[in-house]
N, C-alpha and C positions, 0 to 999 in steps of 0.2 A: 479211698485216698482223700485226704484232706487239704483244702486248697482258701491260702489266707487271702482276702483280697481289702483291701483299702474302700471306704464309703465317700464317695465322689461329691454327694448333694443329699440333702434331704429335705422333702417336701410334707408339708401338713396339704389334704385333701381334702378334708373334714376334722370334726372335732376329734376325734379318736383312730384317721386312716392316715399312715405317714408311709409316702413313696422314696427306698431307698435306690441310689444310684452307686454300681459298686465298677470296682476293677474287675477285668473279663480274663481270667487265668488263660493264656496260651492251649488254644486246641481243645475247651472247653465244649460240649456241644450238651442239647439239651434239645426236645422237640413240643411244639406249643404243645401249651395244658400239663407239661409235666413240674415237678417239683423238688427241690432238693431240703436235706436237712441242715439248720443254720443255728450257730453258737455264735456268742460274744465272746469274742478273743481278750477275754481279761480275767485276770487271775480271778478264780469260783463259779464260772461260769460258762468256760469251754467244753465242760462237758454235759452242760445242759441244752441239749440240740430240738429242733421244732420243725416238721415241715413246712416251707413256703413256698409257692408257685412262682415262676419265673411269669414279670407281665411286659418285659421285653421283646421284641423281635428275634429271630433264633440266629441273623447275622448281625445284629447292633455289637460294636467294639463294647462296650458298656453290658451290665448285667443291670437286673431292675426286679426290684421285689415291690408290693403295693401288701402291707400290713396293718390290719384290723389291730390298736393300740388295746389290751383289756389290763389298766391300773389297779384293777381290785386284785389281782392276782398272785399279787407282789413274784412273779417268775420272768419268765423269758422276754415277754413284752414291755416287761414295764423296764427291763432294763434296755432293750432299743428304742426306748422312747428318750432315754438319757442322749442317746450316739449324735454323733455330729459329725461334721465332712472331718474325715484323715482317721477317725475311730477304726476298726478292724472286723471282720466278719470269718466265721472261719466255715468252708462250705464244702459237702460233700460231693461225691458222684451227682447229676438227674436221675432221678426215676421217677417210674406208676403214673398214679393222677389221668387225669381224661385225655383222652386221644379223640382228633373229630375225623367222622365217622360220615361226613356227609353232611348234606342242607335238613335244619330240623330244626327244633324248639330246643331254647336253652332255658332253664328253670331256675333262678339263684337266689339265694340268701345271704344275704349281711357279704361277710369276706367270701362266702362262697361263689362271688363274682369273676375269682383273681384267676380260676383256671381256664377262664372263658378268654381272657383279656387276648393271651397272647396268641392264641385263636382264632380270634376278628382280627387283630392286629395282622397276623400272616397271611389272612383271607381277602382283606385290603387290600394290601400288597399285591398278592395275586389277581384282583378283582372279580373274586370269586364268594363276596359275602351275599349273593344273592339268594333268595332262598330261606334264609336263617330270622330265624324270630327269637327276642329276648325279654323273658319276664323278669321283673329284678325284684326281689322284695324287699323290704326294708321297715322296721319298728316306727322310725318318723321320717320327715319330709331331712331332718337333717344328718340324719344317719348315710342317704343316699350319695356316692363318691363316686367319681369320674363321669356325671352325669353331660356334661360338655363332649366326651369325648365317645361316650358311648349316641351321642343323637348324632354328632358328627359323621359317625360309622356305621349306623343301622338307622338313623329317623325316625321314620313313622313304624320301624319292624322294633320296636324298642317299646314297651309298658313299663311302668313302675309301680307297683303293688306298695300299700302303705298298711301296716297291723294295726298301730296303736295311738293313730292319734286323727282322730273323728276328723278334726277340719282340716284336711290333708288338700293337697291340690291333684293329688292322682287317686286312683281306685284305693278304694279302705276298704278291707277284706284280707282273706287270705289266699293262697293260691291252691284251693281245695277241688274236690271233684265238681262243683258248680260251677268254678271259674273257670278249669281246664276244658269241661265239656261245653261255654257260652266260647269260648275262644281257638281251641285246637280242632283245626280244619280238614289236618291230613292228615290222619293216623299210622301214613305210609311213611313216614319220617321216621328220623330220629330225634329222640330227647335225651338229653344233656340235663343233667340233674346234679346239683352241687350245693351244699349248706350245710347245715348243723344235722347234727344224725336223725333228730326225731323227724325234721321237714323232711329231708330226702326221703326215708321210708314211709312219712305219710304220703306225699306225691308221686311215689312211685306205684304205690298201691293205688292211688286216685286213677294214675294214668292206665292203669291194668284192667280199671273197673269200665274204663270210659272205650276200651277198645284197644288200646297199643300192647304190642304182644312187649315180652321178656328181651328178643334178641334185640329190638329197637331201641332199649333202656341205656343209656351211659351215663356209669355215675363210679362217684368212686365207691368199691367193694371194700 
């Protein structure tokens, strides 16, 4: 089923992250970490659909997506980087994407942050973010987005991994079998793994090598 909804706000995060704020179709439901698929409701382009993670609350009147902008691509993104409050979005069912599983370590990359969001957010809420550790990686110190909101809500259980740019203010490196095994404490956890395809399979295989079994792994398949 296909559900139009109206874009309430839009925020710039960073230079390339824009947080949309939409209409919440009637009896809509959706559970953190999961994600639906999204088109621009304008003629050439409704049926070019994308998943994106819901990084709202699961009772917020409002929906809320947090989107990595990629311009070079001339597709999907570059045309919600157009949209402005009263533009249209056209949104399926929720599904898939990471379900939490427990207190454990979260691994992210770039946008691979956004299934974590509504996660912490409901864990908050709950006051049940105890426990939870999050590594966030990111290309440069400016790439990094929601970083307010994430020290807010985890503090000191919050690192930020930086790749590519030497005078960085956080750790410069990767988040490889040397970093997981100088930092991951409890291998009796769970890990939350989310990013671009080659990071998740290299970290997954790091955290295999360092001790965490298969059933502890969550990431998206």
């Amino acid at each position: 089923m296909n559900y139009n909804v109206k874009i309430l706000r839009v925020e710039n995060l960073n230079h390339n992250v824009k947080r949309f704020t939409t209409e919440r179709p009637e009896g809509y439901e959706f559970t953190p970490g999961q994600a639906t698929h999204v088109s621009v409701n304008k003629p050439g382009w409704k049926g070019e659909d994308r998943p994106f993670t819901f990084t709202s609350l699961t009772d917020a009147d409002t929906l809320e997506f947090t989107i990595k902008i990629y311009n070079s691509h001339n597709g999907v993104t570059d045309e919600l980087d157009e949209l402005k409050e009263g533009d249209e979005l056209i949104l399926r069912e929720a599904a898939g994407a990471i379900h939490y599983e427990g207190p454990g370590y979260f691994i992210a990359g770039g946008a691979g942050l956004t299934p974590f969001i509504a996660i912490f957010k409901d864990l908050e809420k709950q006051g049940k973010l105890e426990g939870n550790v999050l590594y966030f990686s990111n290309k440069t110190d400016k790439d990094i987005f929601l970083k307010e909101e994430l020290d807010s809500m985890l503090g000191e259980k919050v690192r930020y991994v930086v790749t590519d740019q030497k005078d960085t203010e956080y750790y410069n490196g990767y988040i490889d079998e040397e970093f997981l095994r100088n930092n991951i404490t409890d291998l009796t956890k769970h890990f939350y793994v989310c990013g671009p395809k080659a990071m998740t399979k290299d970290v997954n295989a790091a955290l295999e090598k360092i001790g965490a079994t298969t059933e502890e792994l969550v990431f998206e398949k």
